[in-house]
C-alpha positions in Angstrom: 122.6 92.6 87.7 121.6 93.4 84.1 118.8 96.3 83.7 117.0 93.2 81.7 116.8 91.3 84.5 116.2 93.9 87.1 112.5 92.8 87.3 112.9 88.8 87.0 115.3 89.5 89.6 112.9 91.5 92.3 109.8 88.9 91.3 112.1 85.8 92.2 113.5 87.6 95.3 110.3 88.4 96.5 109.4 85.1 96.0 112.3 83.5 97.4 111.3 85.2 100.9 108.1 84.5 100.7 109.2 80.6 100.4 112.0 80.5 102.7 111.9 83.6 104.9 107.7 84.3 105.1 108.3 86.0 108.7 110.2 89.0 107.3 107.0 90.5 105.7 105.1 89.6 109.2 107.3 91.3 111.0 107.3 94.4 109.2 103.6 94.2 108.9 103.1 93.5 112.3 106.0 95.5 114.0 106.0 98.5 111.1 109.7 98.4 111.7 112.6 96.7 111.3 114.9 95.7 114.3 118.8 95.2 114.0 118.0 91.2 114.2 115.2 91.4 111.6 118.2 93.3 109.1 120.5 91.1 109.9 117.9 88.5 108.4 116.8 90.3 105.5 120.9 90.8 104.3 121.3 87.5 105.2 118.2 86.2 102.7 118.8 88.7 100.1 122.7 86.9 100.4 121.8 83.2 99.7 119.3 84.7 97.2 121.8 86.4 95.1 123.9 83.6 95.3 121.3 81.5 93.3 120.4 83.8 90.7 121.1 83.0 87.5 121.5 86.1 85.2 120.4 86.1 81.2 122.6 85.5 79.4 
């Protein structure tokens, strides 16, 4: 990733979760910690997130 589209990139991602993944931030509000399943999760939606990115050009 481009430093000019570091923070398009952490907006959309955030976003991204929040659309396809919302229990991620519940756990780790509720839980205030993250378990080896609940990584696995967040690699795993950070993955198909990347995936989709589409970089300046």
């Amino acid at each position: 990733i481009s430093v000019k589209d570091i923070k398009r990139f952490q907006s959309e991602m955030l976003e991204f979760i929040e659309v396809n993944n919302k229990n991620i931030f519940e756990e780790i509000r509720t839980k205030k910690q993250i378990s080896d399943e609940l990584n696995a999760t967040i690699k795993k939606t950070i993955t198909d997130f990347q995936s989709k990115f589409k970089k300046s050009e």
